[in-house]
C-alpha positions in Angstrom: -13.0 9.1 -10.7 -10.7 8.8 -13.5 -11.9 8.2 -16.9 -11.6 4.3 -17.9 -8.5 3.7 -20.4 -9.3 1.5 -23.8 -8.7 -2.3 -22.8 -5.2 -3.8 -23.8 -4.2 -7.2 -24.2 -1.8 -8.5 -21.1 1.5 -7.8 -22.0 4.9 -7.2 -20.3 7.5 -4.7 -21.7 11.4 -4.2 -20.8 13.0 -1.1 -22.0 9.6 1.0 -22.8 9.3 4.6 -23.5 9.7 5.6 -19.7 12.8 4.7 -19.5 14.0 7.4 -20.5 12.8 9.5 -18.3 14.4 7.3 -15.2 18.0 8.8 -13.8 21.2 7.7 -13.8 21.5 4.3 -11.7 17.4 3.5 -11.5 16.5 0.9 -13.9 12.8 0.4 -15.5 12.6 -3.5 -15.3 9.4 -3.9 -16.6 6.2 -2.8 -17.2 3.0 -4.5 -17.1 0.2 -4.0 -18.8 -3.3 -5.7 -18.7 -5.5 -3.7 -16.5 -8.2 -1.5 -18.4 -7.7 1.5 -15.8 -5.9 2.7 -13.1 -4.1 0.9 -10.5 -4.3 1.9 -7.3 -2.3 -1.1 -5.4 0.4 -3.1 -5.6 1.9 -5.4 -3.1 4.9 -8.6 -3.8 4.1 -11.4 -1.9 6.6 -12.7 1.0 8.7 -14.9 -1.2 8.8 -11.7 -3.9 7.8 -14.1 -6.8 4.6 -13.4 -7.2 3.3 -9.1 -7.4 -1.0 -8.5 -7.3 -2.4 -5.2 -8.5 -5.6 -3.8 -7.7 -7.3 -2.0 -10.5 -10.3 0.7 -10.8 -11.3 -1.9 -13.7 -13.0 -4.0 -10.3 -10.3 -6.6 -10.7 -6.9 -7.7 -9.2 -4.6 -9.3 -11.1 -1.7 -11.9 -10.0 2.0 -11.1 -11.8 5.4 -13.2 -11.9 7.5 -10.3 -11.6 10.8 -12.3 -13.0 9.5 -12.6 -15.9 6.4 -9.9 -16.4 4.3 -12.7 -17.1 0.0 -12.3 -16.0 -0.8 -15.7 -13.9 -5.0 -14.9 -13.2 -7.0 -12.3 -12.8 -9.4 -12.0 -10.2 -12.6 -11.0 -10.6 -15.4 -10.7 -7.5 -15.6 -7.1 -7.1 -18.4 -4.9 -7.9 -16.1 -1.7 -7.4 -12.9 -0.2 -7.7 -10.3 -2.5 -5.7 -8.0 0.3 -3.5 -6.1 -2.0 -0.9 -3.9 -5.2 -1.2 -2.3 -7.6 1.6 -1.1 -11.0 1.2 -0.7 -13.0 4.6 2.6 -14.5 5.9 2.3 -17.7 3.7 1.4 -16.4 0.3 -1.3 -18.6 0.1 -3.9 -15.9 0.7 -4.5 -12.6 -1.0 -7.0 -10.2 0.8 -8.5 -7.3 -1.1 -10.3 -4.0 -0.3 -12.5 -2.5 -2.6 -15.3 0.8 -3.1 -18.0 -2.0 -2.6 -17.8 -1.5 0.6 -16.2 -5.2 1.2 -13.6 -7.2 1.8 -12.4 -10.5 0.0 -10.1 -13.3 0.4 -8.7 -14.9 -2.8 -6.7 -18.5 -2.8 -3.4 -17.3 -5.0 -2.4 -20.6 -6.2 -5.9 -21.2 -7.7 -7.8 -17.6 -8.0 -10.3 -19.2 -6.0 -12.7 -16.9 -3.9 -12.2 -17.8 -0.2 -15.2 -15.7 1.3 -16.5 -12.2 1.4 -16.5 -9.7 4.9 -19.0 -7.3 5.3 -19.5 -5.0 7.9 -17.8 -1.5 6.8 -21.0 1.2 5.7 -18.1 3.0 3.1 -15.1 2.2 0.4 -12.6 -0.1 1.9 -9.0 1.5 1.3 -6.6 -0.6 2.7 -5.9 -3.6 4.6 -3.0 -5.4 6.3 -2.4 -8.9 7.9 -1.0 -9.7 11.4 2.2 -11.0 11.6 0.7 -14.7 12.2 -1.7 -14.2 9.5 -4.4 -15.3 11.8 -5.9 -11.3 12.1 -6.5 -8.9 8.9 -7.4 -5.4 9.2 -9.1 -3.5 7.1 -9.4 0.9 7.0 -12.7 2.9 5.7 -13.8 5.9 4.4 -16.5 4.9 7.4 -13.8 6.3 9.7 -13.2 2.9 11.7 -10.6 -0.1 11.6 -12.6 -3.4 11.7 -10.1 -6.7 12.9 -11.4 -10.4 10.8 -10.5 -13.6 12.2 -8.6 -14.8 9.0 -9.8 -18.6 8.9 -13.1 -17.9 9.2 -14.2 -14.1 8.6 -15.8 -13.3 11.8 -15.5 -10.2 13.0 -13.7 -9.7 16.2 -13.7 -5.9 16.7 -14.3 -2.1 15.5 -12.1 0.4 16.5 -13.5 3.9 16.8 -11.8 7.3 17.2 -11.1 8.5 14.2 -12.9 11.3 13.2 -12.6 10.8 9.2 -11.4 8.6 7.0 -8.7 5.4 8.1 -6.9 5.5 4.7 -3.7 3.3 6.1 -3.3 0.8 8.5 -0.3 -1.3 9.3 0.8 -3.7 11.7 3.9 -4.0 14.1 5.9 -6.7 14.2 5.6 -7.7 18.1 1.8 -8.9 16.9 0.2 -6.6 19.2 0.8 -3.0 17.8 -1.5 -1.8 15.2 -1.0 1.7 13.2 -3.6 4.0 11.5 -3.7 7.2 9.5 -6.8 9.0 8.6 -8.1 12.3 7.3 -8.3 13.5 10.7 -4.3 14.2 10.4 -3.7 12.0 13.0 -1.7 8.6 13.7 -3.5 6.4 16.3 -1.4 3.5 17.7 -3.5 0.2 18.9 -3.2 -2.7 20.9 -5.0 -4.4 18.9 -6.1 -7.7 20.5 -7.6 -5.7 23.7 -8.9 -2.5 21.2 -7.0 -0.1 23.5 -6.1 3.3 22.1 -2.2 3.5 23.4 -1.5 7.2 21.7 -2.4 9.6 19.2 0.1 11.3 17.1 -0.1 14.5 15.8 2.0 16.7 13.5 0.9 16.8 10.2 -1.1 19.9 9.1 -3.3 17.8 6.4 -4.4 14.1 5.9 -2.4 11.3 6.5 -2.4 9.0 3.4 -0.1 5.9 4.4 1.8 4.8 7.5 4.5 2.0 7.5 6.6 0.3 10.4 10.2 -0.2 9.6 11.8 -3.6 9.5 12.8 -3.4 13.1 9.5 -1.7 14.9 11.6 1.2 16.2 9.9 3.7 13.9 7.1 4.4 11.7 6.6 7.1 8.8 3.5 8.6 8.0 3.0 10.4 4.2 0.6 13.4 3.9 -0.8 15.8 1.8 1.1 18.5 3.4 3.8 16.9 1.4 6.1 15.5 4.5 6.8 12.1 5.7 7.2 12.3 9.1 9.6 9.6 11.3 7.8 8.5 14.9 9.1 6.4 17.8 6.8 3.8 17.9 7.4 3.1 21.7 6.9 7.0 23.3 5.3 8.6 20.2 7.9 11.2 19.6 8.1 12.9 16.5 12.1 12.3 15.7 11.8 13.8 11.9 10.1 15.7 9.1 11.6 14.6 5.5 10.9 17.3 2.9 11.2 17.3 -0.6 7.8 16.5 -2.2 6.5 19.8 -4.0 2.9 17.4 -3.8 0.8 15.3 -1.6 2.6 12.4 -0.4 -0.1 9.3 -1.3 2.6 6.4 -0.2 5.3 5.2 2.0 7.4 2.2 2.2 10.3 0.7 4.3 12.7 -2.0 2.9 12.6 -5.1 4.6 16.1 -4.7 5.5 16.2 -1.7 6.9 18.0 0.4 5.2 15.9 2.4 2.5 12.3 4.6 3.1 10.4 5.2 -0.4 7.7 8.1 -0.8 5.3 8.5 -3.5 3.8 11.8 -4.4 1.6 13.5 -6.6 4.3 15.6 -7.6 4.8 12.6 -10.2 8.1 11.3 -8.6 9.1 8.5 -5.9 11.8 9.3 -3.7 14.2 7.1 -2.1 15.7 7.9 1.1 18.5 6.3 3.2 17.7 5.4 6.3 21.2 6.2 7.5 21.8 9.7 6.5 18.0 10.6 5.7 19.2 12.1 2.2 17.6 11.9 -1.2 19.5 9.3 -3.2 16.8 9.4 -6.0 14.1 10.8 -7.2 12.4 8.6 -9.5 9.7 9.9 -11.9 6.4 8.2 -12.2 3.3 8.4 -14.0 0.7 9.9 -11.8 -2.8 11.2 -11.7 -3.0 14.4 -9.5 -6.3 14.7 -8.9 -6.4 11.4 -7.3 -5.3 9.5 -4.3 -3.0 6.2 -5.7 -1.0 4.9 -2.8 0.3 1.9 -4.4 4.0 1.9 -3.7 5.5 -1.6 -2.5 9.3 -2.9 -2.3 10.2 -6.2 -3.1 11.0 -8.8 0.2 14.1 -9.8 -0.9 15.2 -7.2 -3.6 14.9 -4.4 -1.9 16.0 -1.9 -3.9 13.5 -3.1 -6.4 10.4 -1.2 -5.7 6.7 -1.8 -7.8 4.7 1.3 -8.4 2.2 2.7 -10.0 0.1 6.2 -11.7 -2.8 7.4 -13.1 -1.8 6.7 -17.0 -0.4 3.1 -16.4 -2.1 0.2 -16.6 -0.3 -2.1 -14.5 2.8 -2.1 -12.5 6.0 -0.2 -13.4 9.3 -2.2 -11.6 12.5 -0.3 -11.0 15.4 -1.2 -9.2 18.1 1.1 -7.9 
């Protein structure tokens, strides 16, 4: 694991250092500092006002991204924190950590909801359904485990991954769920009934992130063989390899209006892609640690060429905007 970073006060800068290192027509918003080591998630929640971070310091901390302001801090876990979801309304904040748990956080309070147990390794990332009523969460114990929401029972395991379940995502309809694992593959769920409906596979090393597009119609997966791949969600057919990374790609976003794909890599740059044309139109350079996964790469609802990031040497979340 990285080494731990000396602790700084919370502060939010405009205009730092980095920004000169950012190309013509990107803009560093912010960043924000306040964590004591790296962050490994970062997600906005739906109304874009509030961003939480999920730190190798054990904590999460909530941001106002407007202003770079620190709201609370979270503190419950025992463990580096590696995956970040908020459900539908805002109002809950689920985190995934090396402990080996799952937790649910009131955001308008900090308050600590309840705890799910049940995986047997590091919990690495988790999503909500649509409805908010279903959370998923993906182990290093090779299995995607489905929580009733309201009440943290535990509705289901799926098995059939053969290593690690470092992504998972769900569809839109409700019913489709997405994971990528070590194993290099892409499995595709019904979720509610735990049927397997296909297994994708392409990518010569591990998948690292997967991410359904605003419409459902297609979902990219980033590997460490340094491609994102493009699938139809309905068939399963591969419909494009993007290549440009010269690293492993950790993490992969789609804008919630459709029209923009963003990869992060180890080869210390973020990519932005059109969705149209499938070109480059940036490449974005960012602080990274390269002997380490961090998949925190998250667009913002309503701004979405805004996109939250971060890498090995920052200590928060860096904001840019194209």
């Amino acid at each position: 694991m990285p080494a731990r970073d000396k602790k700084k006060r919370p502060t939010a800068r405009a205009g730092s250092g980095a920004e000169r290192e950012v190309p013509p027509g990107v803009k560093l918003l912010r960043t924000l500092q306040g964590h004591t080591a790296t962050v490994y998630s970062v997600v906005f929640d739906p109304t874009g006002q509030t961003l939480a971070s999920g730190s190798d310091d054990h904590t999460v901390k909530l941001w106002e991204p407007a202003s770079g302001n620190l709201l609370r801090t979270l503190e419950g876990h025992e463990r580096p924190v590696y995956g970040l979801a908020f459900d539908p309304t805002g109002q809950t904040l689920a985190s995934g950590s090396d402990d080996h748990t799952v937790k649910l956080w009131e955001t308008a309070t900090g308050k600590l909801l309840r705890t799910l147990e049940g995986h047997e390794g590091w919990v690495v990332s988790v999503a909500f359904d649509p409805e908010g009523c279903t959370l998923a969460s993906g182990s290093v114990d090779g299995t995607v485990k489905l929580w009733e929401a309201a009440c943290g029972k535990l509705l289901r395991t799926l098995e059939g991954h053969e290593d690690w379940v470092r992504s998972v995502a769900f569809h839109d309809d409700g019913y489709m769920l997405a994971s990528g694992s070590s194993d290099r593959t892409v499995k595709l769920w019904e979720w509610p009934s735990g049927k397997l409906l296909r297994t994708l596979e392409g990518h010569r090393d591990n998948v690292r992130s997967v991410a359904f597009d605003s419409e459902g119609y297609m979902l990219a997966s980033g590997s460490r063989d340094e491609t994102i791949k493009l699938w139809e969600t309905t068939s399963g057919r591969l419909l494009r390899t993007l290549e440009g990374h010269t690293g492993p790609v950790d993490a992969v976003a789609c804008s919630a209006d459709g029209r923009l794909l963003a990869s992060k890599s180890h080869d210390g740059t973020i990519r932005v892609w059109s969705c149209r044309t499938w070109e480059t139109i940036a490449v974005i350079p960012e602080q990274t640690n390269r002997n380490w996964w961090v998949p925190a790469l998250a667009f913002h609802p309503n701004l979405p060429p805004s996109i939250a990031a971060t890498g090995h040497s920052g200590l928060g979340a860096r904001c840019a905007a194209g």
